[in-house]
C-alpha positions in Angstrom: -32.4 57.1 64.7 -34.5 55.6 62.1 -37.5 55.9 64.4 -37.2 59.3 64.8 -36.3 60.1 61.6 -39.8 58.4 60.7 -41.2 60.5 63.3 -40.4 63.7 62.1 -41.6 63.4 58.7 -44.8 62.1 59.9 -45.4 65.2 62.2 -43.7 67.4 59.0 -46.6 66.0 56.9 -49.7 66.6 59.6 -48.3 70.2 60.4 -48.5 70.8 56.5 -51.7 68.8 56.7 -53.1 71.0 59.0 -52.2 73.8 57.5 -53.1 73.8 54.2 -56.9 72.5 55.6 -56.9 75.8 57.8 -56.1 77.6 55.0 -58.7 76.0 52.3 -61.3 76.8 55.2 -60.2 80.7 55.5 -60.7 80.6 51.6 -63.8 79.2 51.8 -65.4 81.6 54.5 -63.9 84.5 52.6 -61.2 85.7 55.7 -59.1 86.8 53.2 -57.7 88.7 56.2 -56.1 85.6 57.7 -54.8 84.4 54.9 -51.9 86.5 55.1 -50.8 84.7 57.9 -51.1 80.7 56.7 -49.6 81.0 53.0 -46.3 82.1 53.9 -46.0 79.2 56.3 -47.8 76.6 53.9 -45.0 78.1 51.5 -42.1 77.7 54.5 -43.3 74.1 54.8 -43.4 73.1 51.2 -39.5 74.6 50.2 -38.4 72.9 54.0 -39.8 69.2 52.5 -38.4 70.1 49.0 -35.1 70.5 50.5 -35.0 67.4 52.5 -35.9 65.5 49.2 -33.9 67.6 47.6 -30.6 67.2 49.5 -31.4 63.1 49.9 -31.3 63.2 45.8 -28.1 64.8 45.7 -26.7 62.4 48.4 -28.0 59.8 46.7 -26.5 60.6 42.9 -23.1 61.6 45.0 -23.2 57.8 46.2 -23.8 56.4 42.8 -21.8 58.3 41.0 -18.4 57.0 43.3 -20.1 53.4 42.7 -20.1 54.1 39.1 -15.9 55.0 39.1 -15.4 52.8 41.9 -14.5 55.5 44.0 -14.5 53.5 47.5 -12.5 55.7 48.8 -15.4 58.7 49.2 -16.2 59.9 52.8 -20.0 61.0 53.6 -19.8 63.5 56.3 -22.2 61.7 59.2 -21.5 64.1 62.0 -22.2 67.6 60.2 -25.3 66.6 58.1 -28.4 66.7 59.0 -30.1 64.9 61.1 -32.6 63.8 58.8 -29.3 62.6 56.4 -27.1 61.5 59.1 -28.8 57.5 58.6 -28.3 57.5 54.9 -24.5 59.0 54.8 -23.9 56.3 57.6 -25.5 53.4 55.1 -23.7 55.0 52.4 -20.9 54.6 53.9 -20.8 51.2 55.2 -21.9 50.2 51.5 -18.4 51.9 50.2 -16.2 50.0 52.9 -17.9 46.3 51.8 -17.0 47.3 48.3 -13.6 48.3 49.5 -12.7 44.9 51.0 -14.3 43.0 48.5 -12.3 45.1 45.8 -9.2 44.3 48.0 -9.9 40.8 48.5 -10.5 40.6 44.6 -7.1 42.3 43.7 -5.2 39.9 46.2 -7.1 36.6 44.5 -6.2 37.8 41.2 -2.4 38.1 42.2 -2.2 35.2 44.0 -3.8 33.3 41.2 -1.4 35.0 38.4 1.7 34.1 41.3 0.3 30.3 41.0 0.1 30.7 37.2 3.6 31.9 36.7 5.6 28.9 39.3 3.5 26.1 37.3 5.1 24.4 34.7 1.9 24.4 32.3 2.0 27.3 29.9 -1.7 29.3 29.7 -2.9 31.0 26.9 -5.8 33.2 26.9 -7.2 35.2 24.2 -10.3 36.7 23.0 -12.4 34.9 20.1 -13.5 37.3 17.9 -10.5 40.0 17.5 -7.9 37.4 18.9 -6.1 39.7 21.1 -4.4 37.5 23.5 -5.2 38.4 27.0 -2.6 36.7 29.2 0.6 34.4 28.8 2.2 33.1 31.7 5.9 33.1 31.5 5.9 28.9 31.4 4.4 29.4 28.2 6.5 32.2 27.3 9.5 29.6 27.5 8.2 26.3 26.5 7.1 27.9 22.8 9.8 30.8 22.5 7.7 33.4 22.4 8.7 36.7 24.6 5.2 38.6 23.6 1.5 38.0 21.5 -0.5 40.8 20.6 -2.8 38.7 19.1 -3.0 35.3 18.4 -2.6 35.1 14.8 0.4 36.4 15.6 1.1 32.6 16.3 0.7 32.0 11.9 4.3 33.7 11.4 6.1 31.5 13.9 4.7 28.1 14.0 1.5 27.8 11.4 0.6 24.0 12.4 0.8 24.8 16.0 -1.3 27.9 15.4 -4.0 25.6 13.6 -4.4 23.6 16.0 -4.8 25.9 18.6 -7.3 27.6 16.5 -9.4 24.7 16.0 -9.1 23.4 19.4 -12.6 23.3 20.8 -13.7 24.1 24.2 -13.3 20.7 26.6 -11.4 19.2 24.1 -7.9 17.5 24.4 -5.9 17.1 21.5 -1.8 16.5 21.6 0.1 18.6 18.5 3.4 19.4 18.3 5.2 22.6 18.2 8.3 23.5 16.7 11.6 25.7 17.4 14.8 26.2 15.8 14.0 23.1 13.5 12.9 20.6 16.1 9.1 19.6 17.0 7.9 18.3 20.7 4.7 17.3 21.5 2.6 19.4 23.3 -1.1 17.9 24.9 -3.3 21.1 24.5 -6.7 21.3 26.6 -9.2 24.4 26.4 -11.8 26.1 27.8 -14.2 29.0 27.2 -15.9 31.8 29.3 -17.4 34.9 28.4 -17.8 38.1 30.4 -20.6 40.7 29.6 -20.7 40.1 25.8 -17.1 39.0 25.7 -16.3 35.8 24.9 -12.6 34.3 26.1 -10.7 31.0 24.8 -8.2 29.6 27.6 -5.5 26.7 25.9 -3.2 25.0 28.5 -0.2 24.2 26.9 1.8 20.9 28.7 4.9 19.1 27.0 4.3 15.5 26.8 7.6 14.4 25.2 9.6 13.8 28.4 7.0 12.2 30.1 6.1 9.9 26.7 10.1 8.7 26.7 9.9 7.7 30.6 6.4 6.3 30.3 8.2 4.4 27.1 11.4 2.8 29.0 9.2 1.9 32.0 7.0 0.0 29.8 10.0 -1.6 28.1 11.5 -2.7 32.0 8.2 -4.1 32.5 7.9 -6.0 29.6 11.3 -7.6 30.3 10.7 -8.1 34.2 7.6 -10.3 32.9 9.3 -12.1 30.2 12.2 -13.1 33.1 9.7 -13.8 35.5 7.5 -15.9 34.0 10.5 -17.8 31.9 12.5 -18.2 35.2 9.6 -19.9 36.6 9.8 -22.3 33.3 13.3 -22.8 33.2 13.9 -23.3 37.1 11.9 -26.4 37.2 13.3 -27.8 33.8 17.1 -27.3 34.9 16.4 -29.0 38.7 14.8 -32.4 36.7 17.3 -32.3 34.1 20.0 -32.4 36.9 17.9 -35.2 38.4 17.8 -37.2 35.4 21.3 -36.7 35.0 22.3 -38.1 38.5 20.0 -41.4 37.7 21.4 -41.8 34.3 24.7 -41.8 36.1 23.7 -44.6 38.6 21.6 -46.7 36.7 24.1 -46.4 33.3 25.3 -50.1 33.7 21.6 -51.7 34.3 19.7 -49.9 31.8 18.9 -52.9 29.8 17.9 -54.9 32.7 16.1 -52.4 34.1 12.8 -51.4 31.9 11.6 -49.2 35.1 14.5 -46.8 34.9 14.5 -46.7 31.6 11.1 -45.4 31.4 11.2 -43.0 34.2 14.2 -41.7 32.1 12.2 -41.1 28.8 8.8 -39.5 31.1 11.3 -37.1 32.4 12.9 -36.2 28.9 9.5 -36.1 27.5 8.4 -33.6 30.2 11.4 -31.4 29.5 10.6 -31.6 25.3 7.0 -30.6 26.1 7.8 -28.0 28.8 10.4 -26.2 27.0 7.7 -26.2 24.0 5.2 -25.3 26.2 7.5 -21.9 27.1 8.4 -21.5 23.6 4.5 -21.4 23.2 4.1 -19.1 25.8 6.5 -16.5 24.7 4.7 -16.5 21.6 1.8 -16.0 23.3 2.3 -13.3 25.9 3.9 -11.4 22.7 1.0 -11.6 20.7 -1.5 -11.5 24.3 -3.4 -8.1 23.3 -4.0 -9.4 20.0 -5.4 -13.0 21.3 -9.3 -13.6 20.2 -8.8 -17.4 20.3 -7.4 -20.2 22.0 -5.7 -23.1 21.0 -8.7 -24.6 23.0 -8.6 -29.1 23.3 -10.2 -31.6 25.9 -7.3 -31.6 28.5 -8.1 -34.3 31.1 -7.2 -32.9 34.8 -5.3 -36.3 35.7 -2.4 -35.2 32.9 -2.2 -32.0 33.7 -1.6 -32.5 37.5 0.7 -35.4 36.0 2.3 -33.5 33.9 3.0 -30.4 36.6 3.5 -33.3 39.3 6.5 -34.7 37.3 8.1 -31.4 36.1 8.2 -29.7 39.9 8.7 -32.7 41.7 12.3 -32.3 42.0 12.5 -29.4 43.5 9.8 -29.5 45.5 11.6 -32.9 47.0 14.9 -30.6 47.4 12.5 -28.0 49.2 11.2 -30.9 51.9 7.8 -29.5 50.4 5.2 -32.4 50.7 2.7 -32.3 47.5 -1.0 -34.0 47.8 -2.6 -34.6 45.0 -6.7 -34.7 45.4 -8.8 -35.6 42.0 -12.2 -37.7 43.1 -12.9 -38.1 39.7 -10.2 -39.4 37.1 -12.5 -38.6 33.8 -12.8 -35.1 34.6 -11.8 -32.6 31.3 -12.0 -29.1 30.2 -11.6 -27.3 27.2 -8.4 -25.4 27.7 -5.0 -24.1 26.0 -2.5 -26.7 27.8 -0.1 -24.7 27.5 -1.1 -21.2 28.9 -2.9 -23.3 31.8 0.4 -25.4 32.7 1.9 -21.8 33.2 -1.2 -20.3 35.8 -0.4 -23.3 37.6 3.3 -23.4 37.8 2.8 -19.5 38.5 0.6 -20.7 41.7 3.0 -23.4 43.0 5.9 -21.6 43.1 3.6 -19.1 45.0 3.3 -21.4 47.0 6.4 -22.6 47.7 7.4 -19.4 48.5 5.0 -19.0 51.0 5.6 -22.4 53.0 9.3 -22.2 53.3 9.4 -21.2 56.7 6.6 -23.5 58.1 7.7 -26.6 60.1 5.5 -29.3 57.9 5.5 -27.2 54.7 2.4 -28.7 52.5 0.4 -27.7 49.2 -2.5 -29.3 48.4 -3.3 -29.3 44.3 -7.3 -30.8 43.8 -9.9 -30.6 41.1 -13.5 -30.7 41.3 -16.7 -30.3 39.2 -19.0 -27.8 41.3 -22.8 -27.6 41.3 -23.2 -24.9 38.5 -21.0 -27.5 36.2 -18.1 -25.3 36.6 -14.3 -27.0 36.6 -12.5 -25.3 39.4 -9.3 -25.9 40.3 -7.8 -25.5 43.6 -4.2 -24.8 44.7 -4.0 -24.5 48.4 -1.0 -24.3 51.0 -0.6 -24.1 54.5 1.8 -20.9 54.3 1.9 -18.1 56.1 -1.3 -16.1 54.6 -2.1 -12.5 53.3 -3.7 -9.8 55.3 -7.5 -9.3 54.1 -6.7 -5.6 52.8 -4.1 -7.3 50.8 -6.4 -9.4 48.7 -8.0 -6.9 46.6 -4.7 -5.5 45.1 -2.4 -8.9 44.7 -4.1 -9.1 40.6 -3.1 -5.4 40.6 -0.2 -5.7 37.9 3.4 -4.6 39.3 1.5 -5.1 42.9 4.2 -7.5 45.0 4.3 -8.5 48.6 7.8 -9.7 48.3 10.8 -7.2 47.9 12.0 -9.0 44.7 9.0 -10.3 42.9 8.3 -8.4 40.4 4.3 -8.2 40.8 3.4 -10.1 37.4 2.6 -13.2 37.8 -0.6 -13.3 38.9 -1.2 -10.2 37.0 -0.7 -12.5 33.8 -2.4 -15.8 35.8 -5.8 -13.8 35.8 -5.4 -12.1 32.1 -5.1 -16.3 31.1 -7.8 -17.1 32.8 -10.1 -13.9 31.2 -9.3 -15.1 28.2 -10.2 -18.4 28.9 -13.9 -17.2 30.0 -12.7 -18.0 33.5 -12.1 -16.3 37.0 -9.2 -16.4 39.0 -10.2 -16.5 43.0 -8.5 -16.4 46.4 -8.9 -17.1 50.0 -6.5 -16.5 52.5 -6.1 -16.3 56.0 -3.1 -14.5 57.8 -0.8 -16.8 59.6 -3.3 -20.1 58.3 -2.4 -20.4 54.7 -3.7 -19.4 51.4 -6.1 -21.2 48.4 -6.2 -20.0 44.9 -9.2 -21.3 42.8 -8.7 -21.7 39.4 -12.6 -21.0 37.8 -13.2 -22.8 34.1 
């Protein structure tokens, strides 16, 4: 079509061509006769090719003027135009039924976005900068501030002034929680805006969300947390303490009538009392401490010697590792090696790690922890708990630190949550190896 479209022009043009050089060359030789005969059709040709221009022009301004009302809906007649029109009616056309389905698919974004708007809890705000005429308010908004209709946004002043200043000065990407009142109570709302402009308009969309409820639950859970740590870690404590009080009980009881003629007894009596005093100090200590932890910029830092402390934790858990059937080897090559540590906030990593460990050997046959100390090569002081337990799958490893992260269906997920906060502030690292169904090591990094 286009082809022969371009074809007729073209021969439209030579005919005329032709003609008016027939006719200059009758002028020029004077056959005046002749010339009768050539200017009525030069003058046919020339009204024929104004009225194809002609009639494309008017085609042309009818097309733009339905683009101009978005009047998609406007038919060009293809099969009774011409033939020389019958290609630009047809383009005409398939230009108004692309902007009819992207109108359509426009209209049906826009309604399913203001459907989406109006189910969310969020309330949305959108109003123009410079006169403040409010655009759109979903109905979530509608509720959550008590407000059945804004004209403009300083409408906002009359009802709630502080709420209206804040939304006011709210900048665009900023977040900013404020509170809003009704009926003579305040809630707090977290506000978040945005701008956009269109043409020379210039738009400011605030999402409104109320953060009280969620600031009360986020509250209590933090207080059932705090307590499932402070139980944890003091069960830990206490556990040990009761099981060798109740051992030194049973020996005082057998050895009550030889206590002056035996010195032995006597003094595995006071070591045991001693290492209850200084344990149940030691917690004291620590509840003090894990109170005060996110304040902590020093340490009650002294020389501990690694003998004591695995004397110390040797004596305290003894018994009830002995009531477990847990055997307990004790590995420390050299006897002078020291730190500079708080005693007491170490003592509690480690009980943390045996009873870890315990846990984890109770089902094995020949259930055995190993508890060494070494210096390594880049004069670092590690300490090493290991046991022969049933192990930790690798993809486990990465989240056991992970506070509130448990592998057992009562622990609480704490304690080695707290274990590696110690040993941050200590300038340390808290490290672990395991292999499923081999056992487990925890290395202790000073």
């Amino acid at each position: 079509m286009f082809q022969r479209i371009e074809w007729r022009i073209f021969i439209r043009i030579v005919l005329l061509f032709i003609t008016l050089t027939v006719s200059a060359f009758l002028l020029v030789k004077g056959l005046f006769i002749y010339m009768v005969i050539f200017v009525p059709v030069v003058a046919y040709q020339l009204v024929d090719l104004y009225k194809l221009q002609r009639k494309a022009h008017d085609e042309l301004n009818q097309f733009v003027e339905s683009v101009h009302y978005r009047d998609f809906s406007r038919y060009f007649d293809v099969k009774h135009a011409p033939q020389e029109l019958q290609a630009l009616r047809q383009g005409f056309n398939e230009i108004n039924s692309t902007f009819k389905v992207i109108s359509k698919e426009k209209e049906t974004q826009y309604q399913y976005l203001q459907k989406i708007l109006e189910l969310i809890d969020t309330g949305i705000l959108s109003y123009h900068e410079e006169s403040g005429e409010v655009v759109w308010m979903n109905d979530a908004l509608k509720n959550m501030l008590q407000l059945p209709y804004l004209k403009t946004i300083h409408s906002m002043a009359r009802r709630d002034h502080e709420l209206y200043k804040e939304v006011t000065g709210l900048k665009p990407g900023e977040n900013k929680i404020g509170t809003a009142h009704h009926d003579k109570t305040g809630f707090k709302v977290l506000m978040s805006a945005t701008a956009f402009q269109t043409g020379d308009m210039k738009y400011k969309l605030v999402a409104f969300q109320n953060v009280n409820e969620a600031l009360d639950e986020t509250e209590s859970k933090a207080w059932q947390k705090l307590l499932s740590v402070m139980t944890h870690e003091i069960m830990n404590s206490v556990a040990p303490i009761s099981s060798l009080a109740e051992t030194l009980k049973n020996r005082l009881h057998e050895s009550i009538n030889n206590l002056d003629k035996d010195p032995a007894t006597v003094e595995d009596l006071e070591l045991g009392i001693d290492t209850i005093k200084r344990r149940s100090e030691g917690l004291l200590k620590f509840a003090e401490t894990y109170r005060n932890l996110n304040k902590i910029t020093t340490l009650n830092l002294k020389k501990v010697y690694i003998r004591d402390l695995f004397e110390s934790l040797h004596h305290l858990m003894l018994p009830t590792l002995e009531q477990k059937g847990i055997e307990v080897e004790i590995i420390l090559k050299d006897p002078d090696l020291s730190m500079a540590a708080d005693t007491n906030l170490v003592e509690q990593v480690l009980i943390n790690l045996l009873v870890n460990a315990m846990e984890a050997v109770k089902d094995r046959q020949e259930p055995r922890i190993v508890l060494s100390a070494y210096l390594a090569s880049n004069r670092k002081t590690i300490i090493k708990v290991a046991d022969n337990g049933s192990g930790m799958p690798e993809e486990l490893l990465d989240k056991i630190f992970i506070p509130f992260f448990s592998t057992k269906k009562s622990g609480s997920g704490i304690g080695l949550s707290l274990c590696k906060q110690i040993m941050l502030l200590h300038r340390g690292t808290i490290q672990v190896q395991s292999v499923e169904g081999e056992g487990t090591a925890f290395m202790l990094v000073f």
